[in-house]
C-alpha positions in Angstrom: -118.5 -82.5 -164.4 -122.3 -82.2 -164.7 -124.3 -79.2 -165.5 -125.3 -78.7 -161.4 -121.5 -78.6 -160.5 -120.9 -76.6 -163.4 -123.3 -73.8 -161.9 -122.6 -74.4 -158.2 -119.3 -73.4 -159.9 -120.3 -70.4 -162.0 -122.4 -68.9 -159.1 -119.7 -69.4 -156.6 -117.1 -67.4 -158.7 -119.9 -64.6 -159.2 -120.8 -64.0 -156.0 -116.5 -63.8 -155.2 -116.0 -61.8 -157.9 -119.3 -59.2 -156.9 -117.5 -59.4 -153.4 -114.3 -58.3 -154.6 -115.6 -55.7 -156.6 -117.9 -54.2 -153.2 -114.7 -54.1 -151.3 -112.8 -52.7 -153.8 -115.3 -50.2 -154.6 -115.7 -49.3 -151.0 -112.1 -49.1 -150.5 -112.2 -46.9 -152.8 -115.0 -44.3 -152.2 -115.0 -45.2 -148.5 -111.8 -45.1 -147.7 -111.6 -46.6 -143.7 -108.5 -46.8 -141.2 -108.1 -48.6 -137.6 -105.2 -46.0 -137.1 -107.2 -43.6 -135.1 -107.6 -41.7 -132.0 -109.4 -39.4 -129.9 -108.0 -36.0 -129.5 -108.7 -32.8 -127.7 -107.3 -29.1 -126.5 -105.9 -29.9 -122.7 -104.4 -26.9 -120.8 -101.6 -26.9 -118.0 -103.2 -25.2 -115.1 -100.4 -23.1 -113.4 -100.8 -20.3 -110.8 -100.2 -16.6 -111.7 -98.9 -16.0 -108.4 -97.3 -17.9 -105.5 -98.8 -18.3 -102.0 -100.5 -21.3 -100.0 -103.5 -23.1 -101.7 -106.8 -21.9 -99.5 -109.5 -23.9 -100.8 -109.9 -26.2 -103.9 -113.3 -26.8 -105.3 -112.5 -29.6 -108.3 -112.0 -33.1 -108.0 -109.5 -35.3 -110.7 -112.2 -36.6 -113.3 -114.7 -34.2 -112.8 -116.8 -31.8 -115.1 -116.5 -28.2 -114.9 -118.6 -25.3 -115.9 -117.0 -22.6 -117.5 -116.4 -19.4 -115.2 -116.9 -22.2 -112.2 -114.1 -21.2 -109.0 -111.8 -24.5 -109.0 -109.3 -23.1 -106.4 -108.5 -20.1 -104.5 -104.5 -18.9 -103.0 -104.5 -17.5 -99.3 -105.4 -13.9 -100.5 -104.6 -12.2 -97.4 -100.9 -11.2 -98.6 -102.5 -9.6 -101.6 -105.2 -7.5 -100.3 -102.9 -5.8 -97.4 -100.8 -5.4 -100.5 -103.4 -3.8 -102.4 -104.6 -2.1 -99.0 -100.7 -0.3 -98.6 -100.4 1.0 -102.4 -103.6 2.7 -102.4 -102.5 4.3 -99.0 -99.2 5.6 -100.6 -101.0 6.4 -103.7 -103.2 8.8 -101.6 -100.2 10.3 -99.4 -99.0 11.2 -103.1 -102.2 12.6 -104.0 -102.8 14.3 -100.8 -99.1 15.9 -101.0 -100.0 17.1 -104.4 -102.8 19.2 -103.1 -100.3 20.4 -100.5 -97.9 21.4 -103.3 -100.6 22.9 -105.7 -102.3 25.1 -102.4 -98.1 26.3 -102.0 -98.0 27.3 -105.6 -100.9 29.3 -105.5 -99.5 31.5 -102.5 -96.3 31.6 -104.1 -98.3 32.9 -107.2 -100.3 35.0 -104.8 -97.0 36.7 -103.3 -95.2 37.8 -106.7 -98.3 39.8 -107.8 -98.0 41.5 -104.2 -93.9 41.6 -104.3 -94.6 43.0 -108.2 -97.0 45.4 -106.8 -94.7 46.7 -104.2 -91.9 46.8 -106.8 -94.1 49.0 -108.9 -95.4 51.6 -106.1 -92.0 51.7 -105.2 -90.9 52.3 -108.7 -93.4 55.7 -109.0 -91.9 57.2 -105.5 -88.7 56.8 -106.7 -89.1 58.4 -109.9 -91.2 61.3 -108.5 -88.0 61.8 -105.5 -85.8 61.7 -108.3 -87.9 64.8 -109.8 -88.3 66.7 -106.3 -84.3 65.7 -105.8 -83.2 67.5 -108.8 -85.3 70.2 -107.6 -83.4 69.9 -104.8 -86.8 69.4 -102.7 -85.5 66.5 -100.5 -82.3 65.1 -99.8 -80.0 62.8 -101.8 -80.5 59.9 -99.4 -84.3 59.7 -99.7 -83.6 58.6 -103.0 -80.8 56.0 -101.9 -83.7 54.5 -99.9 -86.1 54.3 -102.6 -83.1 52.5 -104.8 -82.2 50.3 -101.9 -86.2 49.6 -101.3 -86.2 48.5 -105.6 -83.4 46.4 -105.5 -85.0 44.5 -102.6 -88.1 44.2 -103.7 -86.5 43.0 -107.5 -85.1 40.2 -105.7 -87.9 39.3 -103.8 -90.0 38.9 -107.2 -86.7 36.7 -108.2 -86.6 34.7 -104.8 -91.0 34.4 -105.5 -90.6 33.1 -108.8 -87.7 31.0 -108.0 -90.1 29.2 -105.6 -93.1 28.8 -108.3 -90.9 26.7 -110.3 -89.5 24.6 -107.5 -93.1 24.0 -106.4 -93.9 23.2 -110.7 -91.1 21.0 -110.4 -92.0 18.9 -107.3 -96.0 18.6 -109.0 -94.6 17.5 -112.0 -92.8 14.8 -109.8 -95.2 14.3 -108.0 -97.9 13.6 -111.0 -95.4 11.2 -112.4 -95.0 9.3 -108.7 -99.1 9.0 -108.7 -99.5 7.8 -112.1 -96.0 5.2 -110.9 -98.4 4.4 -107.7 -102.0 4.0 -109.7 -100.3 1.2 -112.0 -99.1 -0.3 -108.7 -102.5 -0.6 -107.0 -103.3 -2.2 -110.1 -100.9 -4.7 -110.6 -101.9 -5.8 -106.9 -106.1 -5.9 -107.8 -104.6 -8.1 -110.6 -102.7 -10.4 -108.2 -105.2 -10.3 -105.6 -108.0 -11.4 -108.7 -105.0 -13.8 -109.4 -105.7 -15.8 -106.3 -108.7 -17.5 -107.5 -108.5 -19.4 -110.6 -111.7 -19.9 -112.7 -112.3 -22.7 -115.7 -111.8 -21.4 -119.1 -113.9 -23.1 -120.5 -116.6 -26.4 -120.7 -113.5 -29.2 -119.3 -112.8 -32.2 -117.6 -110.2 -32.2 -114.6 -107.4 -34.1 -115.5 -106.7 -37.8 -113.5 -103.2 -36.2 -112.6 -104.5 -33.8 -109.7 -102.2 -33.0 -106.9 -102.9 -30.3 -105.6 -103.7 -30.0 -102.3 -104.9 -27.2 -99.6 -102.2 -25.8 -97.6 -99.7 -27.0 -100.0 -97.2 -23.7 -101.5 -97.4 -23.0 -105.1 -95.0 -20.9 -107.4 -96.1 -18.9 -110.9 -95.6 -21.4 -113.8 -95.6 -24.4 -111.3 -98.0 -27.3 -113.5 -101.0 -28.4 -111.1 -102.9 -30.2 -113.2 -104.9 -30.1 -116.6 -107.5 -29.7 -118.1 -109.5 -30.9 -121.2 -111.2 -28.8 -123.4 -114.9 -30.4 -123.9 -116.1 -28.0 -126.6 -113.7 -29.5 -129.0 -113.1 -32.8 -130.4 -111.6 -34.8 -133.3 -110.0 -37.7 -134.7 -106.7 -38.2 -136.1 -107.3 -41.0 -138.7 -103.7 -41.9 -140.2 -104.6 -43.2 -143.6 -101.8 -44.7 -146.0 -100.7 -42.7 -148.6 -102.3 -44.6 -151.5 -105.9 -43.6 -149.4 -106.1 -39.7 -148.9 -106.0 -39.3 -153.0 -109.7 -38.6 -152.8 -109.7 -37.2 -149.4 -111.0 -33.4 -149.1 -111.5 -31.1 -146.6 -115.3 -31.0 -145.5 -115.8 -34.7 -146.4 -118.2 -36.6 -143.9 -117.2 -39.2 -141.9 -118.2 -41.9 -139.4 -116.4 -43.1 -137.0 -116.8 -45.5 -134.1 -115.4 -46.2 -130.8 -113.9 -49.4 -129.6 -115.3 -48.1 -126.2 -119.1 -47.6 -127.5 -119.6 -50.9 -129.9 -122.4 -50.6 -132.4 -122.2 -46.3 -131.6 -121.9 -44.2 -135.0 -120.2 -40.7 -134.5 -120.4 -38.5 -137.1 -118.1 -36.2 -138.5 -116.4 -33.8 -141.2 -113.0 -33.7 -142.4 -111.3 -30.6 -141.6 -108.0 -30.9 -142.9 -105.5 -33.1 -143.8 -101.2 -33.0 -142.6 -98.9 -32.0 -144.7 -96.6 -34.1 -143.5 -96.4 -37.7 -142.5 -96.4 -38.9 -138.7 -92.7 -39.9 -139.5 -91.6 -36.5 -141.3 -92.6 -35.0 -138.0 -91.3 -37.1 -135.5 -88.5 -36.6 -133.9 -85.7 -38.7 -135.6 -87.0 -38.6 -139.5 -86.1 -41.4 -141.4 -83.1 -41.0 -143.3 -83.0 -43.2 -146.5 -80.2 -42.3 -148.5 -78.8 -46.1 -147.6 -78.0 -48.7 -150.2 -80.3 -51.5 -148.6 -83.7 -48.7 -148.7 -87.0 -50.5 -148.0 -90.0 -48.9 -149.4 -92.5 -48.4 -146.8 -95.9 -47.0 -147.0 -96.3 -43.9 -144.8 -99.6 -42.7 -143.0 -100.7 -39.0 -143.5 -103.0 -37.9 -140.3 -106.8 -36.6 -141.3 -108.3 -34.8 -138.3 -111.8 -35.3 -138.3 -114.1 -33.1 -136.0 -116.2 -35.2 -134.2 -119.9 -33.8 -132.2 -120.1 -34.6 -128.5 -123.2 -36.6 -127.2 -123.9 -36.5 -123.6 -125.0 -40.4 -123.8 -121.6 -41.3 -125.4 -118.9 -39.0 -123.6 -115.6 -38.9 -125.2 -112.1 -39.4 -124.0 -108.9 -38.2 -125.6 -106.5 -41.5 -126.7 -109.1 -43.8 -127.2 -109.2 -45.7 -130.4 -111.3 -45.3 -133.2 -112.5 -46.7 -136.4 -112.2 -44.3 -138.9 -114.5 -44.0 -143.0 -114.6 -40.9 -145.2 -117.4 -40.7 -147.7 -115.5 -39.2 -150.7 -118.9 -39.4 -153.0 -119.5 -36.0 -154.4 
């Protein structure tokens, strides 16, 4: 072996062994995974109330503002019912009046029965006198004892009335307040009718909704995905998140934009693996157990770009910088 070969050699084994050493070194401070995906908040759009679908004013795929109208139920049904509580609410408060203008002659006619009572109380005691005086007769007096009796029992009969008529207003309050809770439970249905984005979103593919079709409270229309918040599940092998920490940047990149860098941060990382939490866990308390690596999920927020839209499922390239 001459001294060329010997170097061709020697340089060919250094440049392996600096190779190994980069990729074990990034490994190892950059830890990367092709286990990844796209993620985001969706919500099942359901209707509050039931009725017929009037308009609809989204398309499946499309963006939508936040606060923008996307349908609207037959509302009809819900403002005549709004339209009859407010009438009853005002017979009640109307026959409240009624009651409280009764009250106040019933009031009015135990001061005057009291004040009868009393002028009839002074003529009898002053017949009393002239009768043992022997002045007037014995049945004057009878009359004045006959007129306080009657006049004692109309005060009675008066004030029996004032708290029949408290009574029926107390009633009465407690039906209005009964009523004003049912006018508003209708403005809330009526408001109900129309159904507004929550928030920044695309409109689900699955869109079937249709106008004139009948809808029921709790009855799944379509969905809707949250565009103000996305991230990346990166499920990296045990023997990788050692080093992982919350905050950490990241990049990741998109098998549907090649040669696009999005960045990232770490934001936290499961506390279980993906097969802890699925729904039949491994059970390996078997004679013939294989050891197999599991994968912990680290979500990664990601920043949206307008030039490079994301979509929830697609598949991503994952690397954490874990350099301090």
């Amino acid at each position: 072996m001459n001294k060329r070969t010997v170097l061709i050699a020697g340089g060919a084994t250094a440049v392996v062994g600096l190779g190994l050493a980069g990729y074990f070194t990034t490994n190892h401070y950059f830890p990367s995974t092709n286990d990844a995906y796209v993620h985001a908040y969706t919500i099942t759009v359901s209707p509050y109330v039931e009725g017929y679908i009037k308009t609809i004013h989204a398309e499946p795929n499309a963006f939508v503002k936040k606060g923008q109208l996307l349908y609207e139920i037959v509302p009809l049904p819900f403002q005549l019912s709004v339209a009859q509580q407010k009438h009853q609410m005002e017979a009640a408060i109307a026959q409240k009046a009624a009651l409280e203008d009764q009250l106040l002659k019933a009031r009015q006619a135990v001061n005057d029965q009291k004040a009868s009572q009393w002028i009839i109380n002074l003529n009898q005691q002053r017949y009393a006198y002239l009768l043992r005086q022997q002045v007037v007769a014995l049945e004057k007096e009878q009359e004045f004892q006959a007129s306080k009796l009657e006049a004692r029992a109309k005060v009675k009969s008066a004030e029996l009335e004032i708290s029949r008529l408290q009574k029926q207003i107390r009633e009465q309050e407690a039906n209005i307040k009964a009523l004003s809770a049912a006018v508003g439970n209708a403005k809330v249905n009526l408001n109900y009718t129309r159904y507004y984005a929550p928030m920044d979103a695309y409109v689900s593919n699955n869109f079937s909704i249709r106008a004139g079709q009948y809808v029921k409270p709790g009855e799944a229309m379509f969905k809707l995905v949250d565009n103000t918040n996305w991230w990346v599940d990166a499920n990296y092998m045990e023997s990788q998140i050692h080093r992982i920490r919350d905050g950490m940047p990241a990049k990741v990149s998109l098998d549907m934009y090649p040669g696009v860098t999005f960045h990232g941060r770490v934001i936290n990382i499961s506390q279980g693996s993906g097969a802890y939490y699925s729904l039949l866990p491994p059970q390996n308390a078997t004679g013939n157990w294989v050891k197999v690596p599991q994968r912990f999920p680290v979500r990664i927020r990601l920043a949206q770009t307008s030039s490079h839209p994301l979509r929830a499922g697609a598949t991503a390239h994952a690397t954490v910088n874990t350099l301090p």
